[in-house]
C-alpha positions as CSV (number, residue, x, y, z in Angstrom):
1,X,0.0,0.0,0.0
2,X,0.9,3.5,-1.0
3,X,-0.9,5.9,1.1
4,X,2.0,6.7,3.5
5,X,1.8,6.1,7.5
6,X,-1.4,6.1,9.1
7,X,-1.6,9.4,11.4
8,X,-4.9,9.2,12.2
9,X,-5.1,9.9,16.3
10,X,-7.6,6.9,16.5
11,X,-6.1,3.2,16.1
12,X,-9.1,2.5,14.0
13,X,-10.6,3.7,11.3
14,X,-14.2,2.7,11.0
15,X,-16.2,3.4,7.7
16,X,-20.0,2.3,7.2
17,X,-20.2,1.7,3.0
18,X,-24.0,2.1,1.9
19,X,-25.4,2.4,-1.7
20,X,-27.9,0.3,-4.1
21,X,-28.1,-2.8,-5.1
22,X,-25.5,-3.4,-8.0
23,X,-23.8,0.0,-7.9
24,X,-20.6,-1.7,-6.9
25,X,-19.9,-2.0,-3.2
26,X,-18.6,-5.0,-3.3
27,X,-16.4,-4.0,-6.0
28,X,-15.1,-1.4,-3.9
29,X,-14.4,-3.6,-1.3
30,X,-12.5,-6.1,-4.1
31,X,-10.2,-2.7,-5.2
32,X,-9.2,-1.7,-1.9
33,X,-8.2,-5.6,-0.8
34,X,-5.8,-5.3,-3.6
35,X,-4.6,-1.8,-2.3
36,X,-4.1,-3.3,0.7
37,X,-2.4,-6.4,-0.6
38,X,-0.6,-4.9,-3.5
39,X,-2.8,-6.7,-6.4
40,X,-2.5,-6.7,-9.8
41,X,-4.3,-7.1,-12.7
42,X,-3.5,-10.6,-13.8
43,X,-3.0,-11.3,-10.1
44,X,-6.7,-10.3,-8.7
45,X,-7.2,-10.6,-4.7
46,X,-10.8,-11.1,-4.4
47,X,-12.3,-10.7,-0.6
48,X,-16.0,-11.2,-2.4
49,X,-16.5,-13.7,-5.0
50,X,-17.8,-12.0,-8.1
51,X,-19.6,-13.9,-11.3
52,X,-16.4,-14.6,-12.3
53,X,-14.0,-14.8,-9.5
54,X,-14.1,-16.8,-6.3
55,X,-12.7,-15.4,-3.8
56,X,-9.2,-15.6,-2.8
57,X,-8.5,-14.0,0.6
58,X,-9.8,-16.4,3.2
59,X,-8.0,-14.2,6.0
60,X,-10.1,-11.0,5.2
61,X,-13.4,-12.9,5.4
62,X,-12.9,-17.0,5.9
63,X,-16.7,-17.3,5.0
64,X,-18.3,-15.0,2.4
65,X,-21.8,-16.1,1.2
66,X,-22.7,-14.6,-1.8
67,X,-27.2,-15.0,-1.8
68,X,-27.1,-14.1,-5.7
69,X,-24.1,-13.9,-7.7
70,X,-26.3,-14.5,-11.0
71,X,-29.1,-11.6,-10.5
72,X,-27.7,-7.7,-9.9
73,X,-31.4,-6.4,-8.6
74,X,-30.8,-8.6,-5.6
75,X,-28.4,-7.6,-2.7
76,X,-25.4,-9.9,-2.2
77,X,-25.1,-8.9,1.2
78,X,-27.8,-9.4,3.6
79,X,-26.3,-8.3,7.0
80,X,-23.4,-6.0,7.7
81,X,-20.0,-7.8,7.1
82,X,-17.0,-6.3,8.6
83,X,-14.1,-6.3,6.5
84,X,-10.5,-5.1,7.9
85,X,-6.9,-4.1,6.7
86,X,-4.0,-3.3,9.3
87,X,-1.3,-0.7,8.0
88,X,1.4,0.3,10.9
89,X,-1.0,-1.1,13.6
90,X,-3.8,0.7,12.5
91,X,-6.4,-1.0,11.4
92,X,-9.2,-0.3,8.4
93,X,-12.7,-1.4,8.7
94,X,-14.7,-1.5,6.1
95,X,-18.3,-2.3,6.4
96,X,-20.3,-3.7,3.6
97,X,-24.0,-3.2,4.6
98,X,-27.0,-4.6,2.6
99,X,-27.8,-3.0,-0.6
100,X,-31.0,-0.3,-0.7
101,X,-33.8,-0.8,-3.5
102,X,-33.6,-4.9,-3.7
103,X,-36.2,-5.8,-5.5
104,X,-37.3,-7.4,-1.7
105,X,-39.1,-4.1,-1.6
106,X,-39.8,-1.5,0.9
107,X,-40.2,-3.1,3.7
108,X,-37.0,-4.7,2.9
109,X,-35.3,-1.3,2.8
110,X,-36.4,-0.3,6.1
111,X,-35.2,-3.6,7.5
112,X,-31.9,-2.4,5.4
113,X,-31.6,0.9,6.7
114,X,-32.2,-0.4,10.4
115,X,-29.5,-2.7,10.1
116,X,-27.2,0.3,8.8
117,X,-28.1,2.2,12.2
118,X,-27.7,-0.7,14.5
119,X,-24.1,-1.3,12.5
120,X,-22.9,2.2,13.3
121,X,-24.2,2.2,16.7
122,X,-22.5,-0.8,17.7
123,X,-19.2,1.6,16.8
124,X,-17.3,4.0,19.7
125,X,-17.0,5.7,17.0
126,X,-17.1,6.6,12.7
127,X,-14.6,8.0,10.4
128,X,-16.9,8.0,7.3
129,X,-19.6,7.0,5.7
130,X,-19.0,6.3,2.3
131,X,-22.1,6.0,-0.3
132,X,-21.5,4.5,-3.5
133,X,-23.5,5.4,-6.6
134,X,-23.5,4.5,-10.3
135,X,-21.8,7.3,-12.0
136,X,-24.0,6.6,-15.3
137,X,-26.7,7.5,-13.7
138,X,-27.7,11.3,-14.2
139,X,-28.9,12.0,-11.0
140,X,-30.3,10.1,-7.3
141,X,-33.1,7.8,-7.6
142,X,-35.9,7.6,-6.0
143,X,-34.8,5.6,-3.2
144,X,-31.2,6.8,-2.3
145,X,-32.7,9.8,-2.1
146,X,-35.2,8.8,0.5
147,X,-32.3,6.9,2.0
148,X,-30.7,10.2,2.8
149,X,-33.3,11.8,4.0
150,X,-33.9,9.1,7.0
151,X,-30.1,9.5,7.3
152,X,-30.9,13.2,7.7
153,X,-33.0,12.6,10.4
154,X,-32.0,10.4,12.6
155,X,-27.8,10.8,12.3
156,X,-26.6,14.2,13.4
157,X,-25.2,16.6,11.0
158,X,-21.8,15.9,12.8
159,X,-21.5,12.5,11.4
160,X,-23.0,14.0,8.0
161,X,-19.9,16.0,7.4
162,X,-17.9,12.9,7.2
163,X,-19.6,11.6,4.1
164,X,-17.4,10.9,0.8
165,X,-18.7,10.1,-2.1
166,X,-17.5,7.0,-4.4
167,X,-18.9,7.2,-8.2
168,X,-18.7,4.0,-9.9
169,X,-18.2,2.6,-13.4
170,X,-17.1,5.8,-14.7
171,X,-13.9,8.3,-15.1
172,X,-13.9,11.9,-13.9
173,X,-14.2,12.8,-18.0
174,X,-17.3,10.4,-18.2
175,X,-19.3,10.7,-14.9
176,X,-22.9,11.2,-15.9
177,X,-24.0,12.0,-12.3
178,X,-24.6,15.6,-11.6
179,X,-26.2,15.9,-8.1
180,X,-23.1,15.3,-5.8
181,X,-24.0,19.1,-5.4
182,X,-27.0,17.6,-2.9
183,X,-24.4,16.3,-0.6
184,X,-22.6,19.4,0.9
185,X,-19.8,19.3,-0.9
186,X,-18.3,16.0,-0.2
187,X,-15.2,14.4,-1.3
188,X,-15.7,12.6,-4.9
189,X,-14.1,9.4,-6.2
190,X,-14.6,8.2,-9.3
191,X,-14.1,4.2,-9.9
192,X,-14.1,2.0,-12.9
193,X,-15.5,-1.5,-12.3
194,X,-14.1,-3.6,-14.8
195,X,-11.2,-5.4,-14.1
196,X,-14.0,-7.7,-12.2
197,X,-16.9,-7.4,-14.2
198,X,-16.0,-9.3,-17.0
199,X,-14.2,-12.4,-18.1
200,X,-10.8,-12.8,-18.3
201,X,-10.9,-15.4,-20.5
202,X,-12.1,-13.0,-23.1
203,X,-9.6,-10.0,-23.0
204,X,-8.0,-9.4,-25.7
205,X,-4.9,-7.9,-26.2
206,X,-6.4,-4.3,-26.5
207,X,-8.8,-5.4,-23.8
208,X,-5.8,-6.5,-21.4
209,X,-4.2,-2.5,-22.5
210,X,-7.5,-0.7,-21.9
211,X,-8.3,-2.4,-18.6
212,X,-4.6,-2.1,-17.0
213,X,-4.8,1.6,-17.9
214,X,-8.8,1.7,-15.8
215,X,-7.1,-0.2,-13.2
216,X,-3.7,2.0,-12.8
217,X,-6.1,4.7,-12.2
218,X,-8.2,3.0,-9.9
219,X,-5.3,1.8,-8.2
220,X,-4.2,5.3,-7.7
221,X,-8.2,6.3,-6.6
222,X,-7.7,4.2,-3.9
223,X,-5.0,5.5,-2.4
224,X,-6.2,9.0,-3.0
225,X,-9.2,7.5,-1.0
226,X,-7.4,6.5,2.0
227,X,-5.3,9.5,2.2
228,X,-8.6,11.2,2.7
229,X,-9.7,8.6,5.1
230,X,-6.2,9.2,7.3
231,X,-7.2,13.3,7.2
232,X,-10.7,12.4,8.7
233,X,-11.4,13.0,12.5
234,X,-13.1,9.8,14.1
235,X,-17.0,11.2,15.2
236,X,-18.2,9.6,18.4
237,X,-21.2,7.7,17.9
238,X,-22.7,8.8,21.5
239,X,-24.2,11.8,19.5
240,X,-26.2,9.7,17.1
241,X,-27.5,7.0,20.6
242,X,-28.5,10.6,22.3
243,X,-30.2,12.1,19.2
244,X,-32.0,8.7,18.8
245,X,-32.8,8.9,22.6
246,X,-34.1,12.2,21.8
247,X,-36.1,10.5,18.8
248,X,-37.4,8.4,21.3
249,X,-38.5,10.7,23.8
250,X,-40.3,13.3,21.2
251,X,-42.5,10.5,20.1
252,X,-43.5,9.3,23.1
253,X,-44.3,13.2,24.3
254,X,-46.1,12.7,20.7
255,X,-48.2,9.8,21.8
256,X,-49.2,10.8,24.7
257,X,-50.7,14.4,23.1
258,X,-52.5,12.0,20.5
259,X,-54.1,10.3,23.5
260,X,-55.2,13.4,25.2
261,X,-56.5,15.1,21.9
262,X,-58.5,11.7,21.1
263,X,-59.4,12.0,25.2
264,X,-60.7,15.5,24.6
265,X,-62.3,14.7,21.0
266,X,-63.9,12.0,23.0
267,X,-65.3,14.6,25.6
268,X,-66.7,17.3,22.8
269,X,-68.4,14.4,21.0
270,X,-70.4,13.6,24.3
271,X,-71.2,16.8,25.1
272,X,-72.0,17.8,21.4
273,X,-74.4,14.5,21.8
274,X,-75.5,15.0,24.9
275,X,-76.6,19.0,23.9
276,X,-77.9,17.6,20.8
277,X,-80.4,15.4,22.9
278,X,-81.2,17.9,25.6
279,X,-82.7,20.0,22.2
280,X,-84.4,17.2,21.5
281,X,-85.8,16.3,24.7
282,X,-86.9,20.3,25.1
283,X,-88.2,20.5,21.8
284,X,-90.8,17.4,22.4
285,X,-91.3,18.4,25.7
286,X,-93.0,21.8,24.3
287,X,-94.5,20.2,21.1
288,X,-96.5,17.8,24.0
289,X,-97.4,20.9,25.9
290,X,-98.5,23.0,23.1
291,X,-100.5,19.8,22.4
292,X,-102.2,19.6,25.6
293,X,-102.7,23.2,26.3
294,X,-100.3,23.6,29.0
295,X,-98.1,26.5,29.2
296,X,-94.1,25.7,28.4
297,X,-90.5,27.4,29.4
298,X,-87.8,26.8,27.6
299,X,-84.8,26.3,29.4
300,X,-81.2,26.7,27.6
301,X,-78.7,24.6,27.9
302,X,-75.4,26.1,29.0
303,X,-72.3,25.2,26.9
């Protein structure tokens, strides 16, 4: 690895990875196990098996299941998988969490995104939070963007700061994604995802040039990615349990008020009733003494 020594004050470095299904994450994790273990092109370390590679680094993760290495709209990883590289005694953790918009659905991105909190909260503390996004795409979808938004809400703008944004299948001079704008300003890789995303069986010659070229670059990404990690100052994760505790606290305040308006509702609906019928009861009362001659007062009910 080329990033220099590690100076970060912490001994760890902890970054949470979230993104779609099939924007690359795993990839990512693939790229930066070579970093780490000085890979090559015709001499791949793969940490996650890909649809064509197994995997090869049994001491970064001895047992990797892969749930659909065949179909990209379904997430490969269905739990958070810790993934970690030790430069000079500090140590890189990289965690893969499941992918958001599987075609599980919505409820299965909630259960995502919950996973993703419980992940980081098991932390002392976060360097980054890295979101990875197709770079051909022209803009968020749908669903990263509502992604963000529970982010928003429930981590505190403290932890925001420390996102960083990681663009893949694309080169600086071919990113079709234009709203990185939408995330403050963060930092901006850009990743090309081929050297495993097709068969090697089938390079060609001009192939063989074309990808070494993508992958010197990515190579060189990487390290540009670390060095940014390294700059990074670890966020405690005791804001993000006290905002939640805060969360927690503001709806049950909000609860209670629902109770006590549907308490009062309850209330005006039996005096409303109760006036309505006293009308009534007045009304006929008169209508029978009109009948029979006899004189009548009205009395008004008071509100």
């Amino acid at each position: 690895m080329a990033a220099g020594g590690a100076n970060n004050s912490s001994s760890e470095i902890n970054v949470v990875i979230i993104g779609e299904t099939g924007t690359g994450k795993s990839t990512f994790i693939n790229y930066l196990t070579n970093l780490f273990y000085n890979g090559s092109l015709t001499n791949l370390k793969v940490a996650i098996p890909t649809h064509y590679l197994k995997a090869n680094m049994p001491s970064i993760m001895p047992q990797h299941h892969e749930a659909c290495l065949e179909d990209g709209t379904r997430s490969k990883t269905t739990k958070c998988t810790k993934y970690t590289f030790t430069v000079e005694q500090v140590h890189f953790n990289f965690f893969d969490t499941p992918g958001i918009n599987d075609t599980g659905g919505y409820l299965s991105d909630n259960e995502n995104v919950d996973r993703i909190f419980e992940c980081i909260q098991t932390l002392q503390h976060l360097t980054a939070l890295v979101l990875v996004l197709n770079g051909t795409q022209a803009r968020l979808t749908v669903n990263i963007r509502n992604v963000l938004e529970r982010f928003r809400d429930r981590i505190p703008d403290v932890i925001y700061r420390n996102i960083i944004v990681v663009l893949t299948n694309c080169a600086s001079h071919t990113v079709n994604f234009g709203s990185v704008k939408l995330l403050n300003h963060a930092p901006v890789f850009h990743m090309q995802n081929s050297a495993f995303s097709s068969d090697a069986q089938k390079w060609t010659s001009q192939t063989r040039e074309i990808l070494q070229r993508d992958w010197n670059i990515s190579m060189q990404t990487m390290n540009d990615f670390i060095k940014t990690l390294i700059t990074l100052k670890p966020i405690s994760t005791e804001s993000l349990s006290a905002m939640n505790d805060d969360r927690n606290a503001i709806r049950s305040i909000l609860h209670e008020s629902r109770l006590m308006i549907m308490e009062l509702q309850h209330i005006e609906d039996e005096l409303t009733a109760l006036e309505q019928a006293s009308n009534i009861y007045s009304a006929n009362v008169e209508k029978y003494s009109s009948i029979n001659g006899q004189p009548t007062k009205s009395i008004q009910a008071s509100k």
